[in-house]
C-alpha positions as CSV (number, residue, x, y, z in Angstrom):
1,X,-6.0,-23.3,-7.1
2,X,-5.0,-19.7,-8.6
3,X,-3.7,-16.8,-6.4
4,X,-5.5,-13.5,-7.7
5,X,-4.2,-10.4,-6.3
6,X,-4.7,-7.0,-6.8
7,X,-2.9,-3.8,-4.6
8,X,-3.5,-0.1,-5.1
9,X,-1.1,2.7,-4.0
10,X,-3.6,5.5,-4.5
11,X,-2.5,5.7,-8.0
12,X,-1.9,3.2,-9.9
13,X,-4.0,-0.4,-9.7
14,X,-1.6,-3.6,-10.0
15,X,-2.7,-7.0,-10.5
16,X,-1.3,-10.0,-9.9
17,X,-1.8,-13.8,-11.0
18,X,0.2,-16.4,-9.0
19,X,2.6,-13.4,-7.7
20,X,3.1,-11.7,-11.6
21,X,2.1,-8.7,-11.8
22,X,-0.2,-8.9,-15.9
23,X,-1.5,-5.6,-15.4
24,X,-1.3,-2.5,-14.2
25,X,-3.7,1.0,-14.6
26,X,-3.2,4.5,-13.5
27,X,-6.5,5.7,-11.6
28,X,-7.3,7.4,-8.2
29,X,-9.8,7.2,-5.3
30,X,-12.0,4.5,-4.1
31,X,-15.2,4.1,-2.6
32,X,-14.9,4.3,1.2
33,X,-16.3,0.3,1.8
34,X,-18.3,-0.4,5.2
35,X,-18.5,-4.2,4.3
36,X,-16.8,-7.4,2.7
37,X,-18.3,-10.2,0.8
38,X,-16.7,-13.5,-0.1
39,X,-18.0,-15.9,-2.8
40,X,-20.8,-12.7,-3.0
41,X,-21.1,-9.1,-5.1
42,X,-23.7,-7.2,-2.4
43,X,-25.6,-9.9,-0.3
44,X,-28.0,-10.5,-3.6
45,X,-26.6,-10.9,-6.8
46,X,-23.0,-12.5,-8.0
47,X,-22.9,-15.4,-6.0
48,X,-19.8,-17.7,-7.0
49,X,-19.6,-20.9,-7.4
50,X,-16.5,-22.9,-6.9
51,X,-13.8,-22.6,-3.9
52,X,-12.6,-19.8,-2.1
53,X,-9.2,-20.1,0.3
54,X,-7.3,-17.9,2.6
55,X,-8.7,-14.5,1.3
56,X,-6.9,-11.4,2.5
57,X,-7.3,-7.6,2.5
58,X,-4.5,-4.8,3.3
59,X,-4.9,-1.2,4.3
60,X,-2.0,-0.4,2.0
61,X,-0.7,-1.3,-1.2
62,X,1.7,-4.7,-0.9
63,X,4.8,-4.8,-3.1
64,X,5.6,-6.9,-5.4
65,X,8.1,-8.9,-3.3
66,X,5.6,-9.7,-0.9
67,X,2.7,-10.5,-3.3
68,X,5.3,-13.0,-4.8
69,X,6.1,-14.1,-1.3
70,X,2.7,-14.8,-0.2
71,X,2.3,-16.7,-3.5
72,X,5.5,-18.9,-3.1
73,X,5.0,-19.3,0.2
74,X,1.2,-20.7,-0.1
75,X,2.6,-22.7,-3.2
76,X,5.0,-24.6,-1.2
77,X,3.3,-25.5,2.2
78,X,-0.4,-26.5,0.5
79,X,-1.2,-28.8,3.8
80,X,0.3,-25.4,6.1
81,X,-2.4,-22.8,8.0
82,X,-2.2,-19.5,6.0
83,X,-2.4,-18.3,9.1
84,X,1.4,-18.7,9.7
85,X,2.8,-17.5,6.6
86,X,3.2,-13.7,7.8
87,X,5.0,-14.7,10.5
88,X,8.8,-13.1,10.7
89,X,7.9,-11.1,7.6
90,X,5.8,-7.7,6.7
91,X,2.2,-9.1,5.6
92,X,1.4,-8.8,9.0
93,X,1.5,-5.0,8.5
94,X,-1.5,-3.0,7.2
95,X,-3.6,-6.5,7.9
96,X,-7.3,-5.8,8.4
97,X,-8.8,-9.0,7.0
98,X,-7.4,-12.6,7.4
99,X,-10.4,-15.4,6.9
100,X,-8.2,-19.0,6.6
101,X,-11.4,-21.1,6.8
102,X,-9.3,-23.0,8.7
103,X,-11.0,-25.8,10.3
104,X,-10.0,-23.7,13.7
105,X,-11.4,-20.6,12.8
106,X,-15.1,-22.1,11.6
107,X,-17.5,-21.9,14.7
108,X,-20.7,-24.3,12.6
109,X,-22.9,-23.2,15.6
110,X,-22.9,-19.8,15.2
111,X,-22.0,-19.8,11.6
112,X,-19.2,-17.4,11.8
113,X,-15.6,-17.7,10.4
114,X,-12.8,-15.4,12.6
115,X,-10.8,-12.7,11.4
116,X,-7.1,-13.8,11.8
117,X,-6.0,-10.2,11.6
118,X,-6.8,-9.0,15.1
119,X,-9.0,-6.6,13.8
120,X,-11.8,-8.5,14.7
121,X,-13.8,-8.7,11.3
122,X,-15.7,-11.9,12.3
123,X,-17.5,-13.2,9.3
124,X,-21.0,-14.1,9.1
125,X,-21.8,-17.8,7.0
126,X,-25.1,-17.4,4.7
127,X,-25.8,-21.2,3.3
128,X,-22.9,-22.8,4.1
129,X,-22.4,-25.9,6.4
130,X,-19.6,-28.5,7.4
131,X,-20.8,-30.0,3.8
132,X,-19.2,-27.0,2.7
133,X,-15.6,-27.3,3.7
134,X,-13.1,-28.7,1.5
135,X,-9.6,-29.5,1.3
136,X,-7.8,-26.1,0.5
137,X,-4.8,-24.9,-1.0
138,X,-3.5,-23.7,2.7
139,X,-5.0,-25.9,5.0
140,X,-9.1,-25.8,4.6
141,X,-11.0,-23.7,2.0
142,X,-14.9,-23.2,1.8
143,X,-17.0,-24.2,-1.1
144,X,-19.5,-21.9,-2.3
145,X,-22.9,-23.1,-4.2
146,X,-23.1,-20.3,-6.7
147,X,-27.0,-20.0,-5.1
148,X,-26.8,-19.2,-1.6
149,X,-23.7,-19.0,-0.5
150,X,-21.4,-16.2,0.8
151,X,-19.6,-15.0,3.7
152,X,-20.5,-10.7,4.8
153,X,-17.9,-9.3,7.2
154,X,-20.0,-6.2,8.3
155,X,-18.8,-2.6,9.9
156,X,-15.6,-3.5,7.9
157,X,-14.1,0.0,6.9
158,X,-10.9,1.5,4.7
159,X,-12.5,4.9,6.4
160,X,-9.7,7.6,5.4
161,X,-7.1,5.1,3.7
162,X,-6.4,6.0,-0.3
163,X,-4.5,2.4,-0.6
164,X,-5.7,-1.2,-0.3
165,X,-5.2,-4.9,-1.0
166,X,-6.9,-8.1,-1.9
167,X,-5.3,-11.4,-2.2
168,X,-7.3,-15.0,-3.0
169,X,-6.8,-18.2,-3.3
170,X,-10.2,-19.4,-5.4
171,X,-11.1,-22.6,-8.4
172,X,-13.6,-23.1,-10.2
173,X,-14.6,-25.6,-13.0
174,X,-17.8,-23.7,-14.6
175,X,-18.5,-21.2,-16.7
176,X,-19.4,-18.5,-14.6
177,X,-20.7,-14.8,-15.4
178,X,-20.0,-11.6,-13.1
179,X,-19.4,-14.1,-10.3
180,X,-17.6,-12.3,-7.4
181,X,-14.7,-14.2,-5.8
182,X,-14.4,-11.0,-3.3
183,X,-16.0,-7.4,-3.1
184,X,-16.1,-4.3,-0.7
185,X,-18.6,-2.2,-2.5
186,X,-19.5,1.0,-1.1
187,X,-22.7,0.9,0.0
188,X,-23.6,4.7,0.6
189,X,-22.9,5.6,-3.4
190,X,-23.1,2.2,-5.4
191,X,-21.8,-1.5,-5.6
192,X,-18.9,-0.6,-7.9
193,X,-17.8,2.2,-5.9
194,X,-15.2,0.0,-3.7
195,X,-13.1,-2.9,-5.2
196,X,-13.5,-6.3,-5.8
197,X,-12.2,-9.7,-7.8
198,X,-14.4,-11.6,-10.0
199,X,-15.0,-13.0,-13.3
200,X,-16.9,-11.3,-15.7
201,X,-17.3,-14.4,-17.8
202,X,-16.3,-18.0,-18.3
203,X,-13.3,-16.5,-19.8
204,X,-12.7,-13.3,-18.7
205,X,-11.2,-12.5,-15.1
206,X,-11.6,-8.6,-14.1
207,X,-11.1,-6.6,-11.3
208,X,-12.7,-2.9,-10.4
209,X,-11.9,-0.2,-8.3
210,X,-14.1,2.5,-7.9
211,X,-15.4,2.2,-11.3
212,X,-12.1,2.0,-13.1
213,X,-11.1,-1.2,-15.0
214,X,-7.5,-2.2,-14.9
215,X,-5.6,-2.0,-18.6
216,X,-3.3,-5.3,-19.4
217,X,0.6,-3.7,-20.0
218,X,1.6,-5.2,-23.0
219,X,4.7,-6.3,-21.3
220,X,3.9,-8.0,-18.2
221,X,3.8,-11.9,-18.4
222,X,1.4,-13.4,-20.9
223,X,1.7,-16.9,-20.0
224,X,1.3,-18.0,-16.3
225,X,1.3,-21.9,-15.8
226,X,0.1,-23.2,-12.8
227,X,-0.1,-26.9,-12.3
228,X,-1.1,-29.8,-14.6
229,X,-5.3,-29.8,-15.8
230,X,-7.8,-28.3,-17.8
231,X,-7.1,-24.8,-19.9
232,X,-8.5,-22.0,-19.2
233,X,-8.0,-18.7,-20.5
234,X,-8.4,-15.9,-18.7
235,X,-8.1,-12.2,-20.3
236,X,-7.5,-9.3,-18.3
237,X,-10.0,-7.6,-20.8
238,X,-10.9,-7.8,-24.2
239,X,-7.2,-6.6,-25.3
240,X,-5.4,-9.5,-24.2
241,X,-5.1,-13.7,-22.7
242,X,-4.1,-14.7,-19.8
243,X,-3.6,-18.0,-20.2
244,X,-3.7,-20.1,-16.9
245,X,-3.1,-23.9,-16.4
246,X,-5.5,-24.4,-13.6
247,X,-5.5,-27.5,-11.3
């Protein structure tokens, strides 16, 4: 699986592919979000297909040691909760969204998935089942149908914060076009008004924040291999490739 992470310090927009930072945008502001989606754009339209693991989101902007940390440390301990990976270090700090689908934290009965964060952001499941979980890259991941199913975390809120993370573990093997792996739109002014991770095409990975698309730096990595499999490149934008090994 790939590790797709972006932070933003309330000015510039960093993003990261299996903890290296490939891009990196000068901006300000974003939409004041009231609610998550995973595997899903707004409830309607963007609905991914592929897996989805351990997705994450900050109330500040991580650095780039911990970013690589939480990469390295989800690299090496694939059969590990990511629960447990903050512990003894600072990615417990500014935490306001942990969903593991953790086998654990998946209640089938009333289709919800906990919020390992403690800030109780209990997730609600739309069209997924026990078919649906599959082995993950830290402990169990959830596979979404590209049709019907998502994950909404409602009354979630960055109300008066002017930094933010998201981190994901996600794979997928088809072409897919403005599929969202995670988004916090902002409801009262517009979908793109918040931030979110997603690919715009079969090619093309892309991430927004509050309108504002992130510019590739010239020198940051071009290159990032992952483990042994298909090909698959993944541009930043138009300007440059990212080419990624995926599993």
């Amino acid at each position: 699986m790939a590790h797709f992470c972006y932070t933003f310090d309330g000015s510039t927009l960093l993003i990261y592919v299996n903890g290296q930072n490939v891009s990196a945008t000068a901006t300000s502001g974003f939409g004041l979000p009231s609610t998550s989606f995973i595997g899903n754009r707004d409830g309607s339209s963007g609905k991914w297909e592929g897996d989805i693991d351990d997705v994450r989101i900050y109330n500040r902007a991580l650095s780039a040691t911990e970013v690589a940390y939480l990469y390295n440390s989800g690299a090496a301990q694939i059969a590990a909760s990511s629960a447990t990976l903050q512990n003894g270090t600072t990615l417990q700090n500014g935490l306001v969204g942990l969903w593991t689908f953790d086998g654990n934290d998946i209640n089938w009965t009333s289709e919800t998935v906990a919020d390992r964060s403690g800030q109780g952001n209990t997730g609600t499941l739309n069209g997924l089942n026990q078919r649906s979980a599959v082995g993950g890259h830290l402990g169990q991941a959830l596979s979404f149908d590209g049709s019907t199913s998502y994950v909404i975390n409602s009354g979630f809120s960055l109300l008066g914060k002017s930094a933010a993370t998201i981190s994901a573990w996600f794979k997928t093997s088809s072409g897919q076009t403005n599929k969202y792996i995670v988004s916090v739109p902002n409801n009262s002014s517009g979908g793109d008004n918040g931030f979110d991770l997603h690919l715009k095409d079969a090619t093309t990975l892309e991430s927004w924040l509050n309108t504002t698309k992130p510019t590739p730096d010239s020198t940051r990595p071009s290159t990032i291999r992952m483990a042994s499999g298909i090909t698959m490149s993944l541009p930043m934008t138009a300007l440059r490739r990212l080419s990624i090994l995926m599993e």
